[in-house]
C-alpha positions in Angstrom: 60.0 -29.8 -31.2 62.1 -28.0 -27.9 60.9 -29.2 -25.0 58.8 -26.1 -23.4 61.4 -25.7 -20.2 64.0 -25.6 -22.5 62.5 -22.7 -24.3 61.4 -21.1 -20.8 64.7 -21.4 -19.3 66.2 -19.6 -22.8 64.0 -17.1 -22.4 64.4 -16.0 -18.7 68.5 -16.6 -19.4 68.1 -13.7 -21.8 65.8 -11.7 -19.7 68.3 -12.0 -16.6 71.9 -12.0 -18.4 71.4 -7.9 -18.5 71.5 -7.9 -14.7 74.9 -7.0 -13.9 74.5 -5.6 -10.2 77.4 -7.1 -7.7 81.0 -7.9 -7.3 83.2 -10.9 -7.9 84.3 -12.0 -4.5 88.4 -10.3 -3.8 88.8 -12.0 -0.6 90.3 -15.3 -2.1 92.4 -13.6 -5.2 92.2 -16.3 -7.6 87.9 -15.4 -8.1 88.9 -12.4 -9.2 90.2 -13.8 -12.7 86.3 -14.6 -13.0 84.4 -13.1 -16.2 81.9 -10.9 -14.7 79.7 -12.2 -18.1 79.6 -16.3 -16.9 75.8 -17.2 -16.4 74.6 -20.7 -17.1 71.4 -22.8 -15.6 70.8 -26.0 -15.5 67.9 -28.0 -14.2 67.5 -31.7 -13.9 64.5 -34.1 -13.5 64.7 -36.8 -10.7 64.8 -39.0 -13.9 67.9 -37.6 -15.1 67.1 -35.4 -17.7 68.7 -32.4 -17.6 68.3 -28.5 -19.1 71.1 -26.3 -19.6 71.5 -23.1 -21.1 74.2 -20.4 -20.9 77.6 -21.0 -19.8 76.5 -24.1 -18.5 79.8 -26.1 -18.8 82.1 -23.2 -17.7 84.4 -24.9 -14.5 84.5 -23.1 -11.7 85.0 -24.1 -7.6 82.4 -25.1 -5.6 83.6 -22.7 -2.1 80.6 -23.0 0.5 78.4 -25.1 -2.0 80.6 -28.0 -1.0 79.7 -27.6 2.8 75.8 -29.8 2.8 77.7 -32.5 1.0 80.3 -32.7 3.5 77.9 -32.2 6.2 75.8 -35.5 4.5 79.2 -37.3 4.5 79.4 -36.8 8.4 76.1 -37.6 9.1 76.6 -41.3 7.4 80.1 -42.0 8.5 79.1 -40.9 12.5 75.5 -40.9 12.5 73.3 -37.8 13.5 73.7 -37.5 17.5 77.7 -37.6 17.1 77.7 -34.6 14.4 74.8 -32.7 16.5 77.1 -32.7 19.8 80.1 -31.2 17.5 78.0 -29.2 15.1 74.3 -27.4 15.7 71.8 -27.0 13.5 70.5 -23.1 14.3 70.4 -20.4 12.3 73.1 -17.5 12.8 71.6 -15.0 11.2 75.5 -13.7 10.6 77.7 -13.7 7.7 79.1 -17.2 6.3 82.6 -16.2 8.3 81.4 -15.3 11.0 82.7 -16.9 14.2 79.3 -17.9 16.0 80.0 -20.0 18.4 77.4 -21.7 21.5 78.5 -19.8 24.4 78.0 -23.1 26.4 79.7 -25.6 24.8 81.9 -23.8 21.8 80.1 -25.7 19.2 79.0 -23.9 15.9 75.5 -23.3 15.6 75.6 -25.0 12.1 77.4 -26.9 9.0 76.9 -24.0 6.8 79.0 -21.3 8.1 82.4 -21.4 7.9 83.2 -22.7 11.5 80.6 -25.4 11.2 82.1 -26.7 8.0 85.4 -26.7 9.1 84.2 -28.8 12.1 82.4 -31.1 9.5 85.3 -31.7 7.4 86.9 -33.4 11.1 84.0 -35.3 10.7 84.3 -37.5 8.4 85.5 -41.1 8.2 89.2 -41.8 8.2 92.1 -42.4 10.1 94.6 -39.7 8.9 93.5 -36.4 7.0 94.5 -37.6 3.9 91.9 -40.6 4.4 89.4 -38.0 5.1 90.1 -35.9 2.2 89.7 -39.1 0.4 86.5 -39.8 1.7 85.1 -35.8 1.5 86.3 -36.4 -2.2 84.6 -39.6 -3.0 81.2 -38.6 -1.5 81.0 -35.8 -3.7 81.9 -37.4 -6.6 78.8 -39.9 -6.3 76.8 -36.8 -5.5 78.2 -35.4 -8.9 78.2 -38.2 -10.9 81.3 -38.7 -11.8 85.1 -38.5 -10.3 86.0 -34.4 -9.2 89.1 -33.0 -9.2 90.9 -29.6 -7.4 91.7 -26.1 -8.8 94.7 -26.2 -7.2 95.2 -22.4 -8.0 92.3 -21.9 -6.0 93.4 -24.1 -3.0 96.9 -22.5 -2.8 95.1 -18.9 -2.8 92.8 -19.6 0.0 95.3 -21.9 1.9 98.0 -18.8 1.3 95.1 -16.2 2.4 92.1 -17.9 5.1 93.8 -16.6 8.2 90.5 -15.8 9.7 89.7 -19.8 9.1 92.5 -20.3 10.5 91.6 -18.6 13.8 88.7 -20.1 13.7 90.4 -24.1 13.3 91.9 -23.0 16.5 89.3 -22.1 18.5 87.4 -25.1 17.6 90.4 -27.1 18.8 90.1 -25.0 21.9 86.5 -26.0 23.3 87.5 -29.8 21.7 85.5 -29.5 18.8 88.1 -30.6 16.7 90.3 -33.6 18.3 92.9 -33.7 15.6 95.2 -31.2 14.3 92.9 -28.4 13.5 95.3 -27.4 10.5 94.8 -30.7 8.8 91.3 -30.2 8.6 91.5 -26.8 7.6 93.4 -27.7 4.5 91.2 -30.4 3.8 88.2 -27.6 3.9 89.6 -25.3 1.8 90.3 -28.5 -1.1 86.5 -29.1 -0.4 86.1 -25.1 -1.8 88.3 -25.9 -4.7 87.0 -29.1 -6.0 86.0 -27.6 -9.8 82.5 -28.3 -10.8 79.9 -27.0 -13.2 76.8 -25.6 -13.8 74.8 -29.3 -14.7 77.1 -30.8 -11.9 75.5 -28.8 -9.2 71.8 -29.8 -10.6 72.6 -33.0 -10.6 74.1 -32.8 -7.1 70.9 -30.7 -6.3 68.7 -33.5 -7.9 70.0 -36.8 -6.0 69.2 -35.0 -2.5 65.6 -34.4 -4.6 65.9 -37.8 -4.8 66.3 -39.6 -1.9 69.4 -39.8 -1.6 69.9 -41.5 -4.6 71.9 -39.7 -8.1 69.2 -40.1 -11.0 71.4 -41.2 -13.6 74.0 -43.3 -12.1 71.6 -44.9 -9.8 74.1 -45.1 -6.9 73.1 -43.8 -3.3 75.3 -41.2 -2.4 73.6 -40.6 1.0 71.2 -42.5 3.2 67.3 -41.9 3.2 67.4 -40.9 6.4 70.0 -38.3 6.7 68.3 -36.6 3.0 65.8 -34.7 5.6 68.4 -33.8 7.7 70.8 -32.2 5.5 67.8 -30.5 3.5 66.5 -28.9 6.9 69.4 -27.3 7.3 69.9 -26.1 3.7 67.0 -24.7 4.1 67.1 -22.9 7.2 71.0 -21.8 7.2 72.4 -22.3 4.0 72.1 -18.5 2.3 73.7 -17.0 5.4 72.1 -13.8 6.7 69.6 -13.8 3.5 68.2 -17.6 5.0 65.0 -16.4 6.1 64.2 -13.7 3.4 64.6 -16.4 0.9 62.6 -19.3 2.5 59.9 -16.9 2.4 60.3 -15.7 -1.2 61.8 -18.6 -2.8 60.9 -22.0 -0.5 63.6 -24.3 -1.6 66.3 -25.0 0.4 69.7 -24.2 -1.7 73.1 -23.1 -0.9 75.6 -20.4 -2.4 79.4 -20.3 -2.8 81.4 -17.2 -3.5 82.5 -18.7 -6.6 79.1 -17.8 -7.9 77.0 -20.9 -7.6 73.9 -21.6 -6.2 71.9 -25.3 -5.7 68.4 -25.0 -5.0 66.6 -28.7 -4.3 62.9 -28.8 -4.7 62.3 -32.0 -2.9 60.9 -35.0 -5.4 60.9 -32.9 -7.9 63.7 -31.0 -9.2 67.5 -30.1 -8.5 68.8 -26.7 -10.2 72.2 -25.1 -10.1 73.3 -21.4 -11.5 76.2 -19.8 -12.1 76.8 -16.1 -12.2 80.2 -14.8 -10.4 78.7 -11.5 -9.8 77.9 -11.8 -6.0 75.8 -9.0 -3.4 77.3 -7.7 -0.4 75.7 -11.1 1.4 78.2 -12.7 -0.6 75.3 -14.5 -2.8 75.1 -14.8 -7.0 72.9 -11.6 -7.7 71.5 -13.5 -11.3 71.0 -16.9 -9.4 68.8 -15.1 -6.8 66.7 -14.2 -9.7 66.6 -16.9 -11.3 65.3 -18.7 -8.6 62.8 -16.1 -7.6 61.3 -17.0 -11.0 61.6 -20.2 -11.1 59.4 -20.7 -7.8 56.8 -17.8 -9.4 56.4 -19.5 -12.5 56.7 -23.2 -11.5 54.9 -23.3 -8.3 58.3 -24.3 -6.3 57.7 -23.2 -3.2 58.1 -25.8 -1.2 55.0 -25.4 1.0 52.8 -25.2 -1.8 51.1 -28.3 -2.9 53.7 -31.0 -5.1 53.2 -34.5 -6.0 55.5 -37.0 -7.8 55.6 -35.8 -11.6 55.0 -39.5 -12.8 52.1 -39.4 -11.1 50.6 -37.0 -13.7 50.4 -39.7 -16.5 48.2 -42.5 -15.1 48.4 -44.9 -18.4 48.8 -44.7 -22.3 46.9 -46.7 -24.7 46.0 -46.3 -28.5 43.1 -45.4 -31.0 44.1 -49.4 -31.8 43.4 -50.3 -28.6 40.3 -48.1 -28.2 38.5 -47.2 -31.2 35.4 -44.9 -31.2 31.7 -46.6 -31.3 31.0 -45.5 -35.0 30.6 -48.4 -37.5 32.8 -47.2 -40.6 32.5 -48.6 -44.0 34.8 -50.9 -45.5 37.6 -48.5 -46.4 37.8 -45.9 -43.5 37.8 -49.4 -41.3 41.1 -50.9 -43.6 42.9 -47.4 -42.7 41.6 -47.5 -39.4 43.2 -50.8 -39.0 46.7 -50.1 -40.5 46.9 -46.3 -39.2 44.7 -46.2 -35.4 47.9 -47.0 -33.1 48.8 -43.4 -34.3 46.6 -41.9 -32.1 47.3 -41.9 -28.4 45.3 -41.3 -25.3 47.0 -40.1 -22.6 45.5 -40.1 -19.0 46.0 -37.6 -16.8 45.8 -37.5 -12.9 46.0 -35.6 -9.6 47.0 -31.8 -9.9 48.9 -30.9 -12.5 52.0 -28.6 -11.8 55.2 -27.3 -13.7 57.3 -30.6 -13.4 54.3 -33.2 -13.7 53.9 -31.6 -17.0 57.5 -31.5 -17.9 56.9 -35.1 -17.9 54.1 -35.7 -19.9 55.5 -33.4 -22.6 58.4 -35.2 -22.8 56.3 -38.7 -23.3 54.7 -37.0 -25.6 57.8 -35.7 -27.4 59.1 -39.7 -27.1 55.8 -40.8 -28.9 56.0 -38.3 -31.7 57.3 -40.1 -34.5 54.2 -42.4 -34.5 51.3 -40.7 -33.9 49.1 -38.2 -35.5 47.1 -37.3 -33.0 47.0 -37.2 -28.9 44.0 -36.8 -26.5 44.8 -35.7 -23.4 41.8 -37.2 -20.6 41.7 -35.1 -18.2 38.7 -36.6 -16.1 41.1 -37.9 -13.2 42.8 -34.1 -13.3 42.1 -32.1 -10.1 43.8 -28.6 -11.5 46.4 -27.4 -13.4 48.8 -24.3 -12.2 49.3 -21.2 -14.5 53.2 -22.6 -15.6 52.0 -25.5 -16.2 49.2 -24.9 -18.5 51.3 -22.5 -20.1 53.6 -25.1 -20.6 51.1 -27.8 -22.1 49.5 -25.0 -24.6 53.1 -24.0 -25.8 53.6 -27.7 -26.2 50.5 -28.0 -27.8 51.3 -25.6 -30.6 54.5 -26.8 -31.1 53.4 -30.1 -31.8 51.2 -28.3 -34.0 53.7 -27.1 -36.2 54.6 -30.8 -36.3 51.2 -31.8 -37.5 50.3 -33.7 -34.6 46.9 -33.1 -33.1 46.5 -32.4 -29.1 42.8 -32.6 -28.4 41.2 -32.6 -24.7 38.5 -34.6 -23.7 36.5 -34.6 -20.4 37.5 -31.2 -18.9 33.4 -30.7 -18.3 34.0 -26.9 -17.5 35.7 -27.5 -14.5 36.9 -23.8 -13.8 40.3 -25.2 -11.9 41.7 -26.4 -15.7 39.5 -24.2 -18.1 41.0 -20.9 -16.9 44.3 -21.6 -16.6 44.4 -23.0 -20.1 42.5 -19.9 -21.0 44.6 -17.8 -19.3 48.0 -19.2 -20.8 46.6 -19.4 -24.1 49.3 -17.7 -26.8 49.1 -15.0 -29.3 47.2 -15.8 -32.2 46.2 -19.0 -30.8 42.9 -20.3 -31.4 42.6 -22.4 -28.4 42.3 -25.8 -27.1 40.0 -28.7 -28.9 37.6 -29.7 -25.9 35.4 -32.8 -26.1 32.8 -33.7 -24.1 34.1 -37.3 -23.8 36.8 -40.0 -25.6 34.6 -41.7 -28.1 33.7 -38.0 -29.1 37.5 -37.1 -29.5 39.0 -40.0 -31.1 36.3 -40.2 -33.3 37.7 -36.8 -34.6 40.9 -37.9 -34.7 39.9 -40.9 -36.4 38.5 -38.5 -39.1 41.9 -36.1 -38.9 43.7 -39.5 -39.7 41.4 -40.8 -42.4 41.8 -37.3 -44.0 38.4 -36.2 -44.8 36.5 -35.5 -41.7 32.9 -35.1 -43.7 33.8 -38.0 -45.8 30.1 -39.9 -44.8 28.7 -37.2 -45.6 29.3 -37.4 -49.0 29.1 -41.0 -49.2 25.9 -42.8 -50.3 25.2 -46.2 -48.3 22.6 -49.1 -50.0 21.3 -51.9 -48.4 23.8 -54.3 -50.0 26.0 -52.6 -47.4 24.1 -53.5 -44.5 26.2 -55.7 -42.0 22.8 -57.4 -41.5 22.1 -58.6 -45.3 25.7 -59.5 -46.1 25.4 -63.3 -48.5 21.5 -62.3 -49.4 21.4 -62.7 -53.3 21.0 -59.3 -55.4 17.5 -61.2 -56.5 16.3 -61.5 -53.1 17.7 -57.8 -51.9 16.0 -56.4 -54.6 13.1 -57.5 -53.6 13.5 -56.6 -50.0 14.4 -53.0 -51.6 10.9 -53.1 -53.1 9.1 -53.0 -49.5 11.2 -50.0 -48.2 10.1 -46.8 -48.3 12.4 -43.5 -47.7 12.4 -40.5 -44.8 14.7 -37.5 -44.3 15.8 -36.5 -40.9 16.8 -32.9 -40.5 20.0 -32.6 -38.4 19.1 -32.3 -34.5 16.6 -34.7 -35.0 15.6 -37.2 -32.6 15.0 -40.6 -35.0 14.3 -42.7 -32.3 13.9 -42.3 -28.4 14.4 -44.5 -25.4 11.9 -46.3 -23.9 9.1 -45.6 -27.0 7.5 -48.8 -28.0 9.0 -50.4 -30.9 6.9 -49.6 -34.5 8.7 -52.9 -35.7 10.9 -50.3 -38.5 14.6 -51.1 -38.9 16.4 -48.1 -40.2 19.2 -48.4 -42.6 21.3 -45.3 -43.6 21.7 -44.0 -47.0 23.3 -40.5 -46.4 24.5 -38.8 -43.3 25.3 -39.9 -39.5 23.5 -40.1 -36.3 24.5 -41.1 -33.1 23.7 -44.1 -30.5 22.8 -42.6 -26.7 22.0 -44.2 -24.1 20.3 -41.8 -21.1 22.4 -41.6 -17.4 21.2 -41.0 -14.2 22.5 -37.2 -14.0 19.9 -36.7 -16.8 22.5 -36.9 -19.1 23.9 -39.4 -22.3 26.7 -41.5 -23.1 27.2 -41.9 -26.9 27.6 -45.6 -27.5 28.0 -45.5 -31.5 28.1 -43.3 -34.2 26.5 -44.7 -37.3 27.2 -43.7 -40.9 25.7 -44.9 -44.6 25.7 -48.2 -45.6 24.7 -49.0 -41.2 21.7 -50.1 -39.8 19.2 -49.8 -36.1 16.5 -50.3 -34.7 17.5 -53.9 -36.0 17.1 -55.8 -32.2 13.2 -55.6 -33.0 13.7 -58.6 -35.3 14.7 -60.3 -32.0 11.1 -59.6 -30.4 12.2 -55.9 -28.8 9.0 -54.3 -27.7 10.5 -51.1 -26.5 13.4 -48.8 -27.7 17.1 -49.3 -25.7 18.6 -46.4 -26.6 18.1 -43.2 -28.4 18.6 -42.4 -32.1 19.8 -38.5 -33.0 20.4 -37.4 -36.5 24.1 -35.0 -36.0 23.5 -34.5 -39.6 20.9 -34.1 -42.5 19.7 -38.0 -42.7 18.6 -40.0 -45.3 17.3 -43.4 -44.1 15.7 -46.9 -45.8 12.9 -48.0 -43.7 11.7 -51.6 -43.2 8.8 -53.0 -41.4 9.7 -56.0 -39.3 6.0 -57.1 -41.0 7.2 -56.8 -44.2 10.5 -59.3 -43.4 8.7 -61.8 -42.1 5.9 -61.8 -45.0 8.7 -62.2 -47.0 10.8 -65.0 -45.2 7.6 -67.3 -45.4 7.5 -67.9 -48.9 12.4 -67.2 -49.0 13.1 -68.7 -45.4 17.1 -68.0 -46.4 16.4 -64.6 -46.0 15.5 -65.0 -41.9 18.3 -67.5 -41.9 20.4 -64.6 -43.4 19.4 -61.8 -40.9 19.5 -63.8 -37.7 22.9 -65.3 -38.4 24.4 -61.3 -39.3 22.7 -60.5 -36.5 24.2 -62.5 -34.3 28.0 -62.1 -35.7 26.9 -58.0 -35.3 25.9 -58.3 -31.7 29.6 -60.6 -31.2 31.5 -57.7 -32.8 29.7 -55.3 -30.6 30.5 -57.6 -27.4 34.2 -57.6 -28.7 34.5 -54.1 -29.1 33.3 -53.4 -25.6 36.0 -56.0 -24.1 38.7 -54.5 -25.9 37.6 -50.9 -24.6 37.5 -52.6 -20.9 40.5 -54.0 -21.3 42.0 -50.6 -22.6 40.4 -48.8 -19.7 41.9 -51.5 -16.8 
């Protein structure tokens, strides 16, 4: 099955591609050889995993995209109060080659317009400019991933054409913001513009400052916790030029553009994205990555001031149907399938509110499980909300893992309006809806049935006492005797057999045909179902053990036929066969040990 974002990101690629506003940038010559028709996407997990589509691997040179990375390079090699008196950190509101400039001390007001960058680049750590430019080169290759190179075609053009840089190297030598030769770090800027990346380089550039710092795949650090924040900030508030505030306010990521037609957009913890699309509007920003990003912040929840959380966080634990079967006593074969075949059905837990990239993740546990297993519930007790994406991303999933024939059932939603009507909401076309139960034992007891193949199959069985757990190793002579002193009762389905708290009658009930279930009252007025009882099963039994009032109560979720013995009758009988007593009490007593280890496993499956 496709992951869902990789089918959402197909999608809005098609929708977008027609979009062919805006001008390949003419200023450096070489970006005119650019096909207008380039547009790839690519987003990346702070786990590494990344989704392309498009012209994802087309090359093409960084330009301005380069300047944060530079900027972080600075920041480690000379610390943030040596780069702050060279280079500000306020907003222009101009152009990214404009010459602003503070009046006072001739500094650039920040690292993402041209001046500022070219200051950065004199930043860096190294004794000669080729040392820099080794440095520069290096720290963008851990932010990348792997070793980058230089379009020297592109360097040569903007080298042979960046007169206006030029001026502006000079004037930063002039007020002593630049203590080298200005022209040697010039040049090494406009290699910085030319260093040939690609679409999934610049998410996964976007993803390790999502990640601390550190690149998700290779592991390494390319840039100190504490100068992530930093370089982010300023992303955010400078790095789209004269459209900064505009998109802050519609988009809420910080990101950066190049006139080579990228964009990086870092949604902090979460994601890193990069586009390409050369086509560029008169602010000198990708017209297609604009949009894409607008929609990727709609339909996500990216915003960066709306509520996030770490997406691993959305998957609390996973255990199995093995692990935790439901209550109900099955009969000798459903138990020998349920024994080879229950670690195919998975619970998974899920926690805290649930938005477009904690979902991403469970999805793709899911999608990892899927060879083995028939069947998942999805708990959603610990789950505060769910966002519109998201649970359109979870009920795509859901029917994709339908076509699979694997099950997706929720359990313990309790009509909690902040995850009910978003999965409402998003539900598809033609689409049925969502499986809801009211708790797990409930839910996996269905699946149980799904897996066994037949999920009436009691129903149509016919239970004797021979059956019962508690007469196993009585002799046929004696059990037919025992059979002599029952008598039989029909329960209509809805039926309450047996109630908690009424005093005992001394019957024991054994099943012939149908279910019921085992409930125990809670305090909100309420029951938990503690076991689910089919033919060939007995209750009521514990009066054989002196039980004067009933524990817990009996219902009938089907048409019931029951066996009925008096506790009376037993007894009468054990005087003159005392190996029948001996019989019950000791199947008793390995019933009530089962019971206990069932309940341990569950708690253990629970912690």
């Amino acid at each position: 099955m496709q992951s869902p974002i990789q089918t959402y990101l197909e999608d809005l690629h098609r929708r977008i591609a027609g979009l062919d506003r805006g001008a390949l940038a003419s200023y450096i010559p070489e970006l005119t050889k650019a096909d207008p028709a380039w547009f790839g996407i690519c987003l990346v997990t702070l786990d590494g995993v990344a989704y392309t589509v498009g012209d994802a691997g087309q090359p093409f040179t960084i330009q301005s995209i380069s300047k944060p990375f530079v900027y972080a390079a600075a920041l480690a090699d000379r610390g943030r109060d040596a780069v702050l008196a060279k280079v500000g950190v306020e907003p222009s509101g101009d152009a990214f080659n404009s010459i602003s400039l503070n009046p006072q001390t001739g500094a650039p007001l920040n690292p993402m317009i041209n001046a500022g960058a070219i200051a950065t680049a004199s930043l860096v750590a190294g004794d000669t400019p080729e040392a820099q430019w080794r440095r520069i080169e290096s720290s963008m290759s851990a932010f990348v991933g792997r070793a980058v190179g230089v379009d020297e075609s592109v360097y040569r053009s903007e080298s042979e054409t960046g007169f206006r840089n030029r001026a502006i190297a000079w004037m930063l030598k002039n007020f002593g913001i630049i203590d080298g030769e200005p022209m040697a770090s010039l040049e090494n800027y406009f290699r910085q513009c030319s260093v040939l990346v690609d679409c999934r380089d610049l998410a996964y550039m976007a993803a390790t400052l999502a990640n601390g710092g550190v690149h998700p795949v290779t592991g390494q650090r390319a840039l100190p916790a504490e100068h992530v924040e930093r370089v982010l900030s300023v992303m955010a508030t400078c790095g789209m030029y004269d459209y900064a505030g505009s998109w802050l306010y519609e988009v809420g990521m910080p990101a950066k553009s190049g006139v080579g037609g990228g964009i990086i957009a870092v949604l902090p913890g979460r994601f890193g994205i990069g586009i390409f699309s050369p086509l560029l509007d008169e602010k000198g920003n990708s017209v297609r990555g604009i949009e894409v990003c607008k929609q990727l912040s709609r339909d996500f929840n990216m915003h960066v001031f709306s509520h996030a959380g770490q997406p691993a966080m959305a998957l609390s634990r996973v255990y199995t149907g093995a692990d935790a079967p439901s209550r109900r006593q099955p009969g000798a074969d459903m138990r020998a399938c349920l024994n080879a075949q229950a670690h195919r059905i998975k619970y998974l837990c899920l926690h805290g509110y649930l938005a477009v990239d904690g979902i991403e993740y469970v999805i793709r546990r899911m999608r990892e499980m899927a060879p083995d297993t028939h069947s998942f519930i999805l708990d959603m007790n610990q789950v505060a909300g769910i966002s519109e994406s998201a649970a359109r991303l979870l009920n795509q999933a859901r029917l994709g893992f339908a076509g699979d024939d694997i099950a997706v059932v929720f359990s313990r939603i309790h009509e909690r309006a902040g995850i009910v009507e978003p999965l409402s909401r998003s539900a598809h076309a033609g689409d049925r809806g969502c499986l809801c139960f009211e708790d797990n034992d409930l839910a996996v007891e269905w699946c149980e049935n799904r897996l066994y193949g037949a999920a009436a199959h009691y129903a149509d069985t016919a239970g004797s006492l021979a059956d019962s757990p508690l007469f196993q190793g009585v002799p046929d002579d004696l059990l037919d005797q025992v059979e002599a002193l029952t008598s039989v009762q029909v329960f209509a389905s809805g039926a309450a057999i047996l109630v908690t708290g009424q005093a005992g009658d001394g019957r024991i009930f054994f099943i012939e045909s149908g279910q019921v279930s085992i409930l125990v009252p809670l305090q909100n007025g309420g029951h938990q179902r503690i076991a689910s009882l089919g033919p060939g099963m007995n209750f009521g039994e514990m009066v054989l053990l002196g039980q004067t009032t009933r524990s817990a109560s009996v219902h009938a979720d089907t048409e019931v036929r029951c066996r009925i013995l008096d506790k009376e009758a037993i007894d009468r009988l054990s005087e003159q066969m005392p190996q029948l007593k001996i019989a019950l009490l000791e199947n008793l007593a390995l019933d009530v040990a089962g019971k206990l280890r069932r309940a341990t496993q569950w708690i253990a499956a629970l912690a």
